[in-house]
C-alpha positions as CSV (number, residue, x, y, z in Angstrom):
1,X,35.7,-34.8,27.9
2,X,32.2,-36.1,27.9
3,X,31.0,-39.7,28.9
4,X,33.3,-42.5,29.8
5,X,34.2,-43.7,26.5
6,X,37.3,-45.4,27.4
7,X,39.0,-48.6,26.1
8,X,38.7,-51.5,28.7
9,X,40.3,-52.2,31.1
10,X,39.9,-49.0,32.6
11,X,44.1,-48.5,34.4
12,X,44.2,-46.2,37.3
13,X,47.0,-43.5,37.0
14,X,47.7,-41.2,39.7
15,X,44.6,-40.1,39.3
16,X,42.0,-40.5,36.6
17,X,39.7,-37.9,36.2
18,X,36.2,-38.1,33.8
19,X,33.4,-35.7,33.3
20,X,30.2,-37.2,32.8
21,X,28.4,-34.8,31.1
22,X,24.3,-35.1,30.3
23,X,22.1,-32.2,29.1
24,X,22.3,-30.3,32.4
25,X,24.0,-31.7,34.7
26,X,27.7,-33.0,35.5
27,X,29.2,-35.5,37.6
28,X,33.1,-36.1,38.3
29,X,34.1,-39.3,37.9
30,X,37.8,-40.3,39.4
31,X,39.6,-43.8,38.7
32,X,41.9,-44.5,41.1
33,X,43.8,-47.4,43.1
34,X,43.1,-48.7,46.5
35,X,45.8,-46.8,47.9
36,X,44.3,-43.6,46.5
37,X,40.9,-44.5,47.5
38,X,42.1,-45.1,51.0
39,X,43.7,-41.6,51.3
40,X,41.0,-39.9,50.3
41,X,38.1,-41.8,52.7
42,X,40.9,-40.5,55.5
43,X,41.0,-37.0,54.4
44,X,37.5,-36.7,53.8
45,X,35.6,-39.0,55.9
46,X,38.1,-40.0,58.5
47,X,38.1,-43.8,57.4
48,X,42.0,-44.9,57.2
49,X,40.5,-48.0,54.9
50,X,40.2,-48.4,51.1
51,X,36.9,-48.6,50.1
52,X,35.3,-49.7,46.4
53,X,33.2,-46.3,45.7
54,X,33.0,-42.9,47.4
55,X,30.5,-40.3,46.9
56,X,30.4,-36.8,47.4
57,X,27.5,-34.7,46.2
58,X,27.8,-31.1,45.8
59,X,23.7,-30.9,45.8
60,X,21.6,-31.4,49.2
61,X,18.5,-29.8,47.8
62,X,16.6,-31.0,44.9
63,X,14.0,-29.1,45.2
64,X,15.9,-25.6,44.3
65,X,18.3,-26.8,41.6
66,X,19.6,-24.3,39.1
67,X,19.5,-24.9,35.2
68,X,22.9,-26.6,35.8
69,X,23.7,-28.7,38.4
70,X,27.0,-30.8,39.4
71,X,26.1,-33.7,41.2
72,X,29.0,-34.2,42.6
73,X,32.2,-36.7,42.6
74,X,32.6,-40.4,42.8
75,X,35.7,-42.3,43.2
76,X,36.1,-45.6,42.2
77,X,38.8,-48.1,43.0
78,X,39.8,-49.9,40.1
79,X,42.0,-52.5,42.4
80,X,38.5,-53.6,44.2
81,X,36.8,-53.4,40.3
82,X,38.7,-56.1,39.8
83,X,39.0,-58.2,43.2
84,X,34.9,-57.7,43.4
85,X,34.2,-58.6,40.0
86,X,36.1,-62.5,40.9
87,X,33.8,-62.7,43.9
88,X,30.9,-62.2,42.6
89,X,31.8,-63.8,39.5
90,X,31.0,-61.4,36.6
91,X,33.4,-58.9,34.8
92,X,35.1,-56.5,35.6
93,X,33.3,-54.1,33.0
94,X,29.9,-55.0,34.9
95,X,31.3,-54.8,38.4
96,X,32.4,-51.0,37.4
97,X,29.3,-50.1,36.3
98,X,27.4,-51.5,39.4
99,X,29.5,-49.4,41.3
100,X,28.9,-46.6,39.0
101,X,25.6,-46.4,39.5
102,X,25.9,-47.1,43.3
103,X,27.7,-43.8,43.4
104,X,25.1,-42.4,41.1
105,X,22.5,-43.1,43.7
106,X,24.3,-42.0,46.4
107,X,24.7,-38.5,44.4
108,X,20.8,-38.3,44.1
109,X,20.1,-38.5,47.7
110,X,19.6,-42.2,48.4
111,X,21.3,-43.5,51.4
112,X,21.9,-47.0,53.9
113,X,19.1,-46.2,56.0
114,X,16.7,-46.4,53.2
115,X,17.6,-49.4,52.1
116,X,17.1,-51.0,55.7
């Protein structure tokens, strides 16, 4: 499927897997639970703690990049969409897309150290 046209509110199954598809380039986009999310920041980072967003980018150097690329993955827990969206006191539909692009940025290189 292409995009994230999905009715709102997004519900997290086992896992809920998007493609986000735009003229050449791919990202995978997975929907899941704080449980979820914190099993797979232990497997892959060694963090036993559930997180809001993961990202994983599949490309280090974007200076050689094929005609097609995939970005990479991003995980999004759905349980702190909703429990981040009350604390900072917008929706739900805005907290996911902050996150989104969060992720998004995270994909394309940009890291903590330099935001600080």
């Amino acid at each position: 499927s292409s995009g994230i046209n999905a009715e709102w509110p997004l519900r997290p199954g086992k896992l809920i897997k998007r493609e986000i598809r735009y003229n050449f380039s791919e990202t995978y986009l997975f929907l899941v639970n704080d449980l979820l999310i914190k099993k797979i920041n232990y497997t892959r980072r060694n963090k036993n703690i559930a997180t809001d967003v993961l990202s994983f980018p599949y490309q280090k150097d974007f200076d050689n990049l094929t005609p097609y690329v995939i970005l990479g993955e991003i995980v999004i827990s759905l349980d702190k969409v909703k429990e981040q969206a009350v604390l900072v006191g917008h929706s739900q539909k805005e907290e996911f897309f902050r996150l989104l692009v969060h992720g998004f940025l995270h994909l394309l290189g940009l890291t903590y150290r330099f935001l600080g």
